[in-house]
py3Dmol code that shows the C-alpha trace and the ligand (Angstrom):
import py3Dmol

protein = """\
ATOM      1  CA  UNK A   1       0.000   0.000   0.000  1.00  0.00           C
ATOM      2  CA  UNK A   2       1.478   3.446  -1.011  1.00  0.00           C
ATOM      3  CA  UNK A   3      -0.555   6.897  -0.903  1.00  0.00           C
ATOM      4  CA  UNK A   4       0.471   9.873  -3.278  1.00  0.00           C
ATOM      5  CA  UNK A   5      -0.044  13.095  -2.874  1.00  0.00           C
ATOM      6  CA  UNK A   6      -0.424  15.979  -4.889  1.00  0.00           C
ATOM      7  CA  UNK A   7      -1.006  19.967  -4.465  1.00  0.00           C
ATOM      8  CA  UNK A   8      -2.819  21.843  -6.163  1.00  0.00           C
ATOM      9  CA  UNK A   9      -1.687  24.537  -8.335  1.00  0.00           C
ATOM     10  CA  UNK A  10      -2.835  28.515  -9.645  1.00  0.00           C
ATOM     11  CA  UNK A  11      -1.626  29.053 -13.657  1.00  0.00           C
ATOM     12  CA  UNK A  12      -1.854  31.816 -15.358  1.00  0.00           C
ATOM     13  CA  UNK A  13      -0.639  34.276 -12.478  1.00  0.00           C
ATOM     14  CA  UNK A  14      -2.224  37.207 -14.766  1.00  0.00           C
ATOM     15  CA  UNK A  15      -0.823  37.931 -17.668  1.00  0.00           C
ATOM     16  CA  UNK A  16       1.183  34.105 -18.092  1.00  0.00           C
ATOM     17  CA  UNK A  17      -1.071  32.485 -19.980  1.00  0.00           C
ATOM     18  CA  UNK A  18      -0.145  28.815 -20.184  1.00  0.00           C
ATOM     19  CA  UNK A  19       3.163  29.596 -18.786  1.00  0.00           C
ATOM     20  CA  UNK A  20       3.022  30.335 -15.735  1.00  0.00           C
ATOM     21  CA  UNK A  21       2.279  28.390 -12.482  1.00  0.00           C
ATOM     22  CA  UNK A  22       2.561  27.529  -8.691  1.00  0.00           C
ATOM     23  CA  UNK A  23       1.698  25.044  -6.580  1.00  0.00           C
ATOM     24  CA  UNK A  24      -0.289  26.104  -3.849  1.00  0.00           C
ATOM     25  CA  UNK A  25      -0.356  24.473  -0.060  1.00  0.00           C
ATOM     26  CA  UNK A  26      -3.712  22.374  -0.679  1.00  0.00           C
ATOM     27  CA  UNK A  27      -3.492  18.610  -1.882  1.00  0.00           C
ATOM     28  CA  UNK A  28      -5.506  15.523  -2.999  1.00  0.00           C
ATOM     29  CA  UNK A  29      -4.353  12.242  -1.493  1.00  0.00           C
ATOM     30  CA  UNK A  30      -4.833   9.036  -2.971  1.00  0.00           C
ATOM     31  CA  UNK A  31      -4.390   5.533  -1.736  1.00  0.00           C
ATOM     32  CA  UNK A  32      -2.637   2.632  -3.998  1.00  0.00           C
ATOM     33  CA  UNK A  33      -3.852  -0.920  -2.618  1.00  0.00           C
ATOM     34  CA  UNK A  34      -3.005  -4.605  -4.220  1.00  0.00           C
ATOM     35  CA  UNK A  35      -5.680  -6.530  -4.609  1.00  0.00           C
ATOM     36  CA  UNK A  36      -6.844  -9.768  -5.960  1.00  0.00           C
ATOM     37  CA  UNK A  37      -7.864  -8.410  -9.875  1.00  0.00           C
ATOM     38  CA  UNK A  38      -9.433  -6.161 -11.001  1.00  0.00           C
ATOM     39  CA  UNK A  39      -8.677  -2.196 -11.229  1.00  0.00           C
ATOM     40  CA  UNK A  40     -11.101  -0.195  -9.175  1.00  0.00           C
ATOM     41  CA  UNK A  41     -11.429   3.921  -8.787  1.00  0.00           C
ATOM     42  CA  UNK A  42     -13.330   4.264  -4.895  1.00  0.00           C
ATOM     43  CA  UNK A  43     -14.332   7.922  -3.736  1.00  0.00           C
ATOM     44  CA  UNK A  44     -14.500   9.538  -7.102  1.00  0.00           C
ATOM     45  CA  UNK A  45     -18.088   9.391  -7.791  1.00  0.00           C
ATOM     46  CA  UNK A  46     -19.897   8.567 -10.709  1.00  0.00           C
ATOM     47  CA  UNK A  47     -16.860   8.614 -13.211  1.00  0.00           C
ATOM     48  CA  UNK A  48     -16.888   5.683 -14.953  1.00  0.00           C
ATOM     49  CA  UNK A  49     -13.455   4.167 -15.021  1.00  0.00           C
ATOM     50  CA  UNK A  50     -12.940   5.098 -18.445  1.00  0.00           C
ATOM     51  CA  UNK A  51     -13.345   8.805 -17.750  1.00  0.00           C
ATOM     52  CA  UNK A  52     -11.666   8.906 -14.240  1.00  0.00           C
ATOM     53  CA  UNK A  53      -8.174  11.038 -15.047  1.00  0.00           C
ATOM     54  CA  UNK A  54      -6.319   9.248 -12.277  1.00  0.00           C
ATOM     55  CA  UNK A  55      -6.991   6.072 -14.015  1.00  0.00           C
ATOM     56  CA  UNK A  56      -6.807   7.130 -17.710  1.00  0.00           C
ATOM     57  CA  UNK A  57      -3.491   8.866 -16.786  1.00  0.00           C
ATOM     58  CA  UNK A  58      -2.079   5.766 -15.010  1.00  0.00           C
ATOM     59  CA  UNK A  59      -2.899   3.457 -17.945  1.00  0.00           C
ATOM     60  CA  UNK A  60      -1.199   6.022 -20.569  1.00  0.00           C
ATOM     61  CA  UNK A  61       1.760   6.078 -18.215  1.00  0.00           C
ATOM     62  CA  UNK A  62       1.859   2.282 -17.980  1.00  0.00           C
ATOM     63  CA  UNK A  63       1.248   1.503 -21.579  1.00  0.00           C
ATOM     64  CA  UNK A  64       4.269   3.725 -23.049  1.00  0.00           C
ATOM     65  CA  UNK A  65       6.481   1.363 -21.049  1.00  0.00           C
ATOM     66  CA  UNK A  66       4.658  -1.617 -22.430  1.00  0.00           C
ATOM     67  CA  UNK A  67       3.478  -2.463 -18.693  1.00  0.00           C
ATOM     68  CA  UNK A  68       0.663  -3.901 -17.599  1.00  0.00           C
ATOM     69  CA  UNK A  69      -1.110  -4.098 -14.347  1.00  0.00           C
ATOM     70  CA  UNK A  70      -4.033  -5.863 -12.922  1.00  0.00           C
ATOM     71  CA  UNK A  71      -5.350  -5.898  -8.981  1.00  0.00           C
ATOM     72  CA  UNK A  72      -4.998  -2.332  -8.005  1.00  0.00           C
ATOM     73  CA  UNK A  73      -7.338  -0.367  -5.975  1.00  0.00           C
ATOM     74  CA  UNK A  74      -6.984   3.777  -5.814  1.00  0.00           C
ATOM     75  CA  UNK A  75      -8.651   4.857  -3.501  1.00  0.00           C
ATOM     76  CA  UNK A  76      -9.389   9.053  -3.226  1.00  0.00           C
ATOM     77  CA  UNK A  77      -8.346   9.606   0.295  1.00  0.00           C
ATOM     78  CA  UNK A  78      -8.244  13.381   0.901  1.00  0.00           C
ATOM     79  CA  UNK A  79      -9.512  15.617  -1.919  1.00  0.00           C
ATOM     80  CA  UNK A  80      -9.502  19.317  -1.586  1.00  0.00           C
ATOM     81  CA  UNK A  81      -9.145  20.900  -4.627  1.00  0.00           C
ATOM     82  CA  UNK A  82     -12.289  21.170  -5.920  1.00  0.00           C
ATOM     83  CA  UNK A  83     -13.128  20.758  -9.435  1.00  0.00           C
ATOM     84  CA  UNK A  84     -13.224  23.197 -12.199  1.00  0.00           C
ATOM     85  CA  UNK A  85     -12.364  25.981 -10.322  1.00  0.00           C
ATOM     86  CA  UNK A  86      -9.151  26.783 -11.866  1.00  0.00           C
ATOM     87  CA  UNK A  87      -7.239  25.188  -8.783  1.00  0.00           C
ATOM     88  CA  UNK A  88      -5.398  22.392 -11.002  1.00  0.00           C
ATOM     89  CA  UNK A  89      -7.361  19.522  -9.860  1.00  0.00           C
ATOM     90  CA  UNK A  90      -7.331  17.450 -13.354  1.00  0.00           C
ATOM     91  CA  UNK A  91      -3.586  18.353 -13.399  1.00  0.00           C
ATOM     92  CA  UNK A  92      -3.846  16.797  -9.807  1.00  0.00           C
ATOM     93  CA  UNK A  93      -5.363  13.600 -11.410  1.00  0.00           C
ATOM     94  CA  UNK A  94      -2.705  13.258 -14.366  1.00  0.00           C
ATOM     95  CA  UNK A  95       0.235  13.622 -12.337  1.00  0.00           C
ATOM     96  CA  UNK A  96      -1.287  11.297  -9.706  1.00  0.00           C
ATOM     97  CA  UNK A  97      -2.538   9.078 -12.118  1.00  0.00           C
ATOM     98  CA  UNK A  98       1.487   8.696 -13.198  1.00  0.00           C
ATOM     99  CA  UNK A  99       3.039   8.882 -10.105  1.00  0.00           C
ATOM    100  CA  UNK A 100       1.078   5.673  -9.696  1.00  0.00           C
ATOM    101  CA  UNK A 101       2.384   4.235 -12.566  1.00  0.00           C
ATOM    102  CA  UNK A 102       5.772   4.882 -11.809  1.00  0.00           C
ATOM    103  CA  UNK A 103       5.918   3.651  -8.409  1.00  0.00           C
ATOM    104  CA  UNK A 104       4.125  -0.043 -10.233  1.00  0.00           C
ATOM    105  CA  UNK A 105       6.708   0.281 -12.832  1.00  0.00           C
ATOM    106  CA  UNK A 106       9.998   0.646  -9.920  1.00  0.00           C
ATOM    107  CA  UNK A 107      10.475   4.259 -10.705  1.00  0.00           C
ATOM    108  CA  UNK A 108      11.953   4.210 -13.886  1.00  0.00           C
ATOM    109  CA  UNK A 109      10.717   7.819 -14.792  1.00  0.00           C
ATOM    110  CA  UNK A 110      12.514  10.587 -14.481  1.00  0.00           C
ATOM    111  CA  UNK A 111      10.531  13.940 -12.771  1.00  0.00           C
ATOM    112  CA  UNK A 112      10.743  15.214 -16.749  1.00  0.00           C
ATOM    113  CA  UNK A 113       9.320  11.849 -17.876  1.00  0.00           C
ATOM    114  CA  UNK A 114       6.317  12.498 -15.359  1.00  0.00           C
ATOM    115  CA  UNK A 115       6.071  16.101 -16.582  1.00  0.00           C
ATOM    116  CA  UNK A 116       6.160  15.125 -20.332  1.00  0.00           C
ATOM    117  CA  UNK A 117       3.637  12.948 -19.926  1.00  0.00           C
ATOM    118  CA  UNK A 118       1.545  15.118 -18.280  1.00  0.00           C
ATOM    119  CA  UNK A 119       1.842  18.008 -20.516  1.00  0.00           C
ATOM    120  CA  UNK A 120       0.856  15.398 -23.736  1.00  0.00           C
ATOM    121  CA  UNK A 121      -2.092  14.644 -21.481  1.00  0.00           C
ATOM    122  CA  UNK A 122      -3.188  18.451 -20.396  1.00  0.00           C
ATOM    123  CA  UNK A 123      -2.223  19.639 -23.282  1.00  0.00           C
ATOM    124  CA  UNK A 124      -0.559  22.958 -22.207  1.00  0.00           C
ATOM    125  CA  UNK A 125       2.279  22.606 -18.863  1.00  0.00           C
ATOM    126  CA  UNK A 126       1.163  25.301 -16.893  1.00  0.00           C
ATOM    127  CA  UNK A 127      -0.244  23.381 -13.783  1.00  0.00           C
ATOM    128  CA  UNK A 128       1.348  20.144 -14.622  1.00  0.00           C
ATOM    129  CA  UNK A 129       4.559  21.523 -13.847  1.00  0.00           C
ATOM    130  CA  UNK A 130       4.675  22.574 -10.676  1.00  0.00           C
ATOM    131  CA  UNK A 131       2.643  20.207  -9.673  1.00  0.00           C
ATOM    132  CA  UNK A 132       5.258  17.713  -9.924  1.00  0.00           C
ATOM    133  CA  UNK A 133       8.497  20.526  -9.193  1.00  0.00           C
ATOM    134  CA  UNK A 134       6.445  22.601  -6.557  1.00  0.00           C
ATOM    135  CA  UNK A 135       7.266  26.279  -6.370  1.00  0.00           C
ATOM    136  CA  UNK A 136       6.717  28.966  -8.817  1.00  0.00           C
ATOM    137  CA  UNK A 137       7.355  27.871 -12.995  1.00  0.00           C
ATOM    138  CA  UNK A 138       7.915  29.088 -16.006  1.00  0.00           C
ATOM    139  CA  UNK A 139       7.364  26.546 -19.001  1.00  0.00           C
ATOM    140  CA  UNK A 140       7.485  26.165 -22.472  1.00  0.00           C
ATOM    141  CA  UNK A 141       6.268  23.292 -24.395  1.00  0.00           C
ATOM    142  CA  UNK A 142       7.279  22.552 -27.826  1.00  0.00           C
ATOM    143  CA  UNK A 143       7.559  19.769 -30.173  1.00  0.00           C
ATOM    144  CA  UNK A 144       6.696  17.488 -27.091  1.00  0.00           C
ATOM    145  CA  UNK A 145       9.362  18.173 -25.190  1.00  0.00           C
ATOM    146  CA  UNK A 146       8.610  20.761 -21.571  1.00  0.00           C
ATOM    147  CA  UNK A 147      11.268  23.354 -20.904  1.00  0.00           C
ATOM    148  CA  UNK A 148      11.168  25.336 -17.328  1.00  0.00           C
ATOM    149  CA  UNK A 149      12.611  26.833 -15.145  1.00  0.00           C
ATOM    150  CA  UNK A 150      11.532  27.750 -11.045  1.00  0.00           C
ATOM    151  CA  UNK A 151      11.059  31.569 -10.185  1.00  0.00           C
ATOM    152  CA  UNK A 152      11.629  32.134  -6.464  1.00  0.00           C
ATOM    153  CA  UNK A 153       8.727  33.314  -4.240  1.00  0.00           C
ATOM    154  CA  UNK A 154       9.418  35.949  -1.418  1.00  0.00           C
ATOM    155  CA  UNK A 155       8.735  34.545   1.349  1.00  0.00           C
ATOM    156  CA  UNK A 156       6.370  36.960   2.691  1.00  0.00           C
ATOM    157  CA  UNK A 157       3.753  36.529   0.634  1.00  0.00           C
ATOM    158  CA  UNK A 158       0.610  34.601   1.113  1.00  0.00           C
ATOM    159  CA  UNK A 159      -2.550  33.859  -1.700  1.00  0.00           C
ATOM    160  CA  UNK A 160      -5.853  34.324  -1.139  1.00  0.00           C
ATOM    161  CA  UNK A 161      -7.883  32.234  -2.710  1.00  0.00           C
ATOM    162  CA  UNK A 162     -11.722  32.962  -2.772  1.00  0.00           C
ATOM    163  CA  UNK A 163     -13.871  30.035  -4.213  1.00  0.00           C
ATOM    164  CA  UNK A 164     -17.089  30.089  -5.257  1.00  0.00           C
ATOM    165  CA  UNK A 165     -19.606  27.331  -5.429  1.00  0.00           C
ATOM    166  CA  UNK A 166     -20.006  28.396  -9.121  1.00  0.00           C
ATOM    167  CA  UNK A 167     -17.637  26.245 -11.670  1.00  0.00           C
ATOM    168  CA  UNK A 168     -16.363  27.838 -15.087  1.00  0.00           C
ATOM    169  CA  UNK A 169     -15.177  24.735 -17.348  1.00  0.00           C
ATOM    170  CA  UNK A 170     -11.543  25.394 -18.455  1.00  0.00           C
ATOM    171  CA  UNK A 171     -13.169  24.032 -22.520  1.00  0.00           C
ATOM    172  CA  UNK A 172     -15.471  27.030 -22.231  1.00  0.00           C
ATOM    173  CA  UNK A 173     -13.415  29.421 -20.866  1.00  0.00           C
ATOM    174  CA  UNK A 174     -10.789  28.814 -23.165  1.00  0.00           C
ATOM    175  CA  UNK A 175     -12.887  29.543 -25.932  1.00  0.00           C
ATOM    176  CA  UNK A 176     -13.673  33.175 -25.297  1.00  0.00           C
ATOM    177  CA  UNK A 177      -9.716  34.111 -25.388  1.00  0.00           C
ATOM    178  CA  UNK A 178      -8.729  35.391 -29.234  1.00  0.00           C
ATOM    179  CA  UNK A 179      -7.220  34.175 -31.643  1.00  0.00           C
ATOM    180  CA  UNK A 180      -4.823  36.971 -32.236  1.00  0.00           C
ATOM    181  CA  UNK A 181      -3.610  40.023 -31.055  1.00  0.00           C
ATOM    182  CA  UNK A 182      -2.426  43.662 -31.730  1.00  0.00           C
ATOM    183  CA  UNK A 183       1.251  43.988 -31.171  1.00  0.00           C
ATOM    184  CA  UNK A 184       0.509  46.547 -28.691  1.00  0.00           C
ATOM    185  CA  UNK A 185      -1.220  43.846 -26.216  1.00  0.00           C
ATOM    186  CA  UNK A 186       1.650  41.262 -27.290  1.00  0.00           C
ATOM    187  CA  UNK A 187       4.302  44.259 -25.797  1.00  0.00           C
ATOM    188  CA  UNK A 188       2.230  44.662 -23.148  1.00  0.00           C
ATOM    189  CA  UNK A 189       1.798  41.383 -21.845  1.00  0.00           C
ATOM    190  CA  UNK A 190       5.449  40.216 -22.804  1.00  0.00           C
ATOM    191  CA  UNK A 191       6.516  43.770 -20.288  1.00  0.00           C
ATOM    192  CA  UNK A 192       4.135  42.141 -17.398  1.00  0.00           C
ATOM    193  CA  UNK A 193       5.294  38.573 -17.487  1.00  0.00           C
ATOM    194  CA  UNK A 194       8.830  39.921 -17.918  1.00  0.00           C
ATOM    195  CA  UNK A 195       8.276  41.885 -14.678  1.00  0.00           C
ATOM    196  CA  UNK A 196       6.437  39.404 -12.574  1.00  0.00           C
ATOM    197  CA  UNK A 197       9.224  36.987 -13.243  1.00  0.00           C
ATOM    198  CA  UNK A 198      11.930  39.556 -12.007  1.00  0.00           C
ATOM    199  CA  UNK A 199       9.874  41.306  -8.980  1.00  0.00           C
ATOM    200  CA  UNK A 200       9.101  38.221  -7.414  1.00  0.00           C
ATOM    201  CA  UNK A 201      12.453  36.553  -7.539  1.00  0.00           C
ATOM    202  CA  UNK A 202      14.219  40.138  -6.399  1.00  0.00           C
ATOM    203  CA  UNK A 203      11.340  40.136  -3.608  1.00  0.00           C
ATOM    204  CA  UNK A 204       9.701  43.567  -5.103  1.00  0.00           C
ATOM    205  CA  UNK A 205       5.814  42.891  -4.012  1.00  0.00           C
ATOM    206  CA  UNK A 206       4.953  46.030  -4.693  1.00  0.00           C
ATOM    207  CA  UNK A 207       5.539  45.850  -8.039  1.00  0.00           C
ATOM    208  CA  UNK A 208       3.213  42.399  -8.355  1.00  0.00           C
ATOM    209  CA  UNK A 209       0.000  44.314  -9.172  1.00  0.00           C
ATOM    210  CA  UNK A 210       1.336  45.945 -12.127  1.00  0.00           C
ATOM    211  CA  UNK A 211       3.205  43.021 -13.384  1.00  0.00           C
ATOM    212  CA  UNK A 212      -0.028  40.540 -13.108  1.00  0.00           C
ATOM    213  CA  UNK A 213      -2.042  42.910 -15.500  1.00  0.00           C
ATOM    214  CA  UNK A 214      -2.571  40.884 -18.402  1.00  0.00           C
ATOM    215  CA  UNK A 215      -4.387  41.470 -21.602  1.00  0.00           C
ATOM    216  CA  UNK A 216      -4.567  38.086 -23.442  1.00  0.00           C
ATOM    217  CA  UNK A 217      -7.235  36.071 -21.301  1.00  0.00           C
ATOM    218  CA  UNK A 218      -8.565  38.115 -18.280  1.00  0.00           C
ATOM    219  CA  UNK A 219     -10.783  40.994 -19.841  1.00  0.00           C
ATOM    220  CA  UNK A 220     -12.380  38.444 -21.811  1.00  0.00           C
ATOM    221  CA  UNK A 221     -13.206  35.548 -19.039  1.00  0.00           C
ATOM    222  CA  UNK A 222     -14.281  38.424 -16.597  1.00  0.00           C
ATOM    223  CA  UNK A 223     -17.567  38.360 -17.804  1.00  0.00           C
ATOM    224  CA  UNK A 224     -17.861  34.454 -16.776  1.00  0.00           C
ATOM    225  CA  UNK A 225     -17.328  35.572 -13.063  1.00  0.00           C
ATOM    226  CA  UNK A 226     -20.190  38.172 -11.950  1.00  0.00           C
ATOM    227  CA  UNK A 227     -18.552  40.622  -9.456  1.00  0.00           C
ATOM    228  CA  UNK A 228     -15.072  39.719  -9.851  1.00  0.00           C
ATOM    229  CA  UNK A 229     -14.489  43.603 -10.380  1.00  0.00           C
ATOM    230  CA  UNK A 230     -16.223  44.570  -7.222  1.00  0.00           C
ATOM    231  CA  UNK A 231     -14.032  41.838  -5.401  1.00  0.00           C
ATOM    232  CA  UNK A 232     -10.956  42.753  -6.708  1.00  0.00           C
ATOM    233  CA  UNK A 233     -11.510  47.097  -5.939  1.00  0.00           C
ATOM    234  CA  UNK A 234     -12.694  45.116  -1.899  1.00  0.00           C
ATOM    235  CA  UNK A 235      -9.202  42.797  -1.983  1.00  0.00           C
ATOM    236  CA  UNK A 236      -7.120  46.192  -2.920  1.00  0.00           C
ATOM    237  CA  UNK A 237      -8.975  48.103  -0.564  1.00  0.00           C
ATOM    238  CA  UNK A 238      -8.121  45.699   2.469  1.00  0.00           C
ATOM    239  CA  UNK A 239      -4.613  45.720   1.293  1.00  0.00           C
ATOM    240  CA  UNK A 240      -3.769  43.136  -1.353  1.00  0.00           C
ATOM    241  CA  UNK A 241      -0.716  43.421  -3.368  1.00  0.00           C
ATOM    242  CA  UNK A 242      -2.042  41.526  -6.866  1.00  0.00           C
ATOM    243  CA  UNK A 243      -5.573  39.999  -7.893  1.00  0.00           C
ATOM    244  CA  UNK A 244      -5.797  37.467 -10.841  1.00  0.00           C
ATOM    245  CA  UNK A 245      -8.262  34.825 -11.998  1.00  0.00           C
ATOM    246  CA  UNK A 246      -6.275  31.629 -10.982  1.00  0.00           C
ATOM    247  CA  UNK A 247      -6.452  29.187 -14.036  1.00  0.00           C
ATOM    248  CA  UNK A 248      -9.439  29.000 -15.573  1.00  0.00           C
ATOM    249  CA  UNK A 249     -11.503  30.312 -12.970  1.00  0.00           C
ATOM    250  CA  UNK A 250     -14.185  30.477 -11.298  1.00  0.00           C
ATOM    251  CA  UNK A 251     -11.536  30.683  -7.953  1.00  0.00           C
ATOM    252  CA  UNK A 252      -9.942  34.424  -8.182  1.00  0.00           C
ATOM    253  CA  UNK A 253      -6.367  34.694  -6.296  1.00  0.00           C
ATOM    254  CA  UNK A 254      -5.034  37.710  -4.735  1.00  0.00           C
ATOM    255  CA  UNK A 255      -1.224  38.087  -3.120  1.00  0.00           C
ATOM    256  CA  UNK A 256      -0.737  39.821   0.147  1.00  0.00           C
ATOM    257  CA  UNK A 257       2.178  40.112   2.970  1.00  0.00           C
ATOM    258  CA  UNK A 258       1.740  37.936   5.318  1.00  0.00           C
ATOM    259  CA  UNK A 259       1.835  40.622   8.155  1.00  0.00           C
ATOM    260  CA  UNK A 260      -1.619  41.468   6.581  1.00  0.00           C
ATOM    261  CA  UNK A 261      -3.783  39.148   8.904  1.00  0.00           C
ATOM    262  CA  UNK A 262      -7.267  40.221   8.982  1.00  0.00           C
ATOM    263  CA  UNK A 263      -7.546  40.043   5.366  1.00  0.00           C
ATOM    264  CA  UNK A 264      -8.975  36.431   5.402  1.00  0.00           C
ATOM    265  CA  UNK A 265     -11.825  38.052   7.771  1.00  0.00           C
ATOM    266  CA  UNK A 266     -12.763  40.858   5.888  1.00  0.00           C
ATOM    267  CA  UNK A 267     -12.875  39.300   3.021  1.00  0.00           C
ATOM    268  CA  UNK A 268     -15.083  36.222   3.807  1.00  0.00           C
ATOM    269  CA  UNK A 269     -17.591  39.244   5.631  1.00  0.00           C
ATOM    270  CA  UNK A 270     -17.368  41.037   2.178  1.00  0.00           C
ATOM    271  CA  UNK A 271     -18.343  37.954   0.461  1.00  0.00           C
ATOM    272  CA  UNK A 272     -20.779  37.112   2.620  1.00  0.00           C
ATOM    273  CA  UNK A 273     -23.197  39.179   0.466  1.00  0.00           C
ATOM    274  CA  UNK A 274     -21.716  38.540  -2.885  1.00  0.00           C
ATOM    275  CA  UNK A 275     -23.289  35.782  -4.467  1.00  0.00           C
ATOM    276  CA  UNK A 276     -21.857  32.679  -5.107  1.00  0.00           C
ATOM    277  CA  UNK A 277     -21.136  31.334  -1.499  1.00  0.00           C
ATOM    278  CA  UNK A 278     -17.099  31.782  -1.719  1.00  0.00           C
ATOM    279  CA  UNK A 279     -14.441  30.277   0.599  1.00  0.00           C
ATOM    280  CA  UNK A 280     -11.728  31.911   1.604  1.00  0.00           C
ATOM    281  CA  UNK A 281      -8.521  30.448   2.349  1.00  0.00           C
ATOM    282  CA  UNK A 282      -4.935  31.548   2.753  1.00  0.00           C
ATOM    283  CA  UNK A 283      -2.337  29.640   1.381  1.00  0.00           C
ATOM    284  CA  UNK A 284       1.280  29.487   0.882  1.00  0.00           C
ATOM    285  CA  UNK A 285       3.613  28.268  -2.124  1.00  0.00           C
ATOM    286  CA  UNK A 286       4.158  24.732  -1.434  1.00  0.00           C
ATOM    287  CA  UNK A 287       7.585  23.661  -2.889  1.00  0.00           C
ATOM    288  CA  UNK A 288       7.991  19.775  -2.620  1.00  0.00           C
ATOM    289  CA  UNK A 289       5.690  19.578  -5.787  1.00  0.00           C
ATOM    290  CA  UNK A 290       4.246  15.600  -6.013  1.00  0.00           C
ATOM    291  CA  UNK A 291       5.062  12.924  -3.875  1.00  0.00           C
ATOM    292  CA  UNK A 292       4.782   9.285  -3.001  1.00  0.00           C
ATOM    293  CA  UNK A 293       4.487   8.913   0.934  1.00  0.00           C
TER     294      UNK A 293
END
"""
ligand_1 = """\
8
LIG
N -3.660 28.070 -18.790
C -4.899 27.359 -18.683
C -6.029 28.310 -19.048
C -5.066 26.883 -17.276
O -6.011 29.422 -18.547
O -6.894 27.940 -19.828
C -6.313 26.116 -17.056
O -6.099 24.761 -17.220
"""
view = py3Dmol.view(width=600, height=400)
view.addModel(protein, "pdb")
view.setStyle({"model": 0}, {"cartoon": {"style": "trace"}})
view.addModel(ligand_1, "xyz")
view.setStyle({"model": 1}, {"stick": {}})
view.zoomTo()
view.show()
């Protein structure tokens, strides 16, 4: 019996639109038991096996290597990341769904094996990459093959994440961002990623609002999250440093110092009369990234 466990992860991080990502202290734990035959999926709902990620993402794993496994029982011990709320929960699923393969298979992959495989499955390496590395990432993907590299987070800062009980699907909200793009929202967005790389890892968080602006995906997913502008003018107002849509949405995620600790309580009272019945929670950059326990 082995348990893995994976944390969730925020991409995006404004204007770093499948580039960008960090894992986040909040995890899913899953349970690996033998048993007699049979492959079984236990605590994951309705999915049929077919559909479940953890399971599909296993198999894909185990297949590449020409392995095959039967009597296995995963089990979904601990899940909080909720789903489709732009908290990296499928990315959760792939990389556990590998990590499980690899452990069968006597760790023969590498952590860029695990990634690569991920990314094929996601299909972009935003969340999938610190998922497995932990920290903050930057990542390109091309011709198959995942390039990154970690950005250091100052270690004063703590993210906010409100969730609603609202979901936006990641298909859907993907298809109301462009196609194309002036050049002067390519400069702009290349000046903000550029920036939010350098402030954080030279510990400048007061430069983190400007450098999350972003004009490739935000202004046009706003409209999928009612109030998120009336949020975000509350969040500055009580003192936060950045506020971005994390993934996806629906979850928004805003920065602040850590010395800032009543923010969690105003918030929540603020949302208390927005709709959508949000949860607030604070959380910090986790920076172990996936692991088998
Ligand atoms: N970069 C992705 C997006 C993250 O924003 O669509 C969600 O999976």
């Amino acid at each position: 019996m082995f348990k893995v466990k994976v944390p969730a992860t925020t991409a995006n991080m404004g204007p770093g639109y499948d580039v960008m990502g960090m894992a986040l202290t909040l995890y899913n734990e899953f349970e690996v038991q033998e048993k007699a035959y049979g492959i079984e999926c236990i605590g994951f709902g309705d999915i049929p096996l077919e559909e479940n990620l953890i399971y599909t993402s296993m198999n894909r794993a185990l297949n590449m290597y020409g392995y095959k496994k039967d009597g296995l029982r995963i089990i979904a011990k601990e899940i909080n990341i909720p789903i489709s709320r732009g908290l990296g929960s499928s990315a959760a699923c792939i990389i556990g769904g590998i990590m499980i393969a690899n452990k069968l298979m006597d760790n023969i992959l590498s952590k860029e094996d695990i990634i690569r495989i991920g990314t094929s499955i996601e299909g972009h390496p935003d969340n999938i990459v610190p998922a497995v590395t932990g920290g903050m990432t930057v990542s390109i993907y091309e011709e198959d093959e995942v390039i990154y590299s970690k950005v250091n987070v100052p270690k004063n800062l703590r993210f906010v994440v409100m969730i609603p009980k609202f979901t936006v699907s990641t298909h859907e909200a993907r298809k109301v961002v462009p196609e194309s793009y002036s050049k002067n929202d390519c400069i702009f967005n290349i000046s903000r990623v550029a920036m939010l790389v350098a402030s954080m890892n030279n510990g400048e968080i007061e430069k983190l609002r400007i450098a999350t602006e972003d004009k490739v995906h935000q202004p046009y997913r706003s409209k999928l999250i009612p109030n998120i502008d009336k949020i975000f003018k509350h969040a500055r107002y009580l003192g936060s440093k950045s506020e971005v849509i994390s993934g996806s949405g629906s979850t928004l995620m805003v920065m602040i110092d850590k010395e800032n600790i009543d923010f969690k309580e105003k918030m929540q009272g603020f949302l208390k009369n927005i709709q959508g019945s949000w949860q607030v929670r604070v959380l910090e950059v986790d920076t172990e990234g996936a692991k088998i326990l």
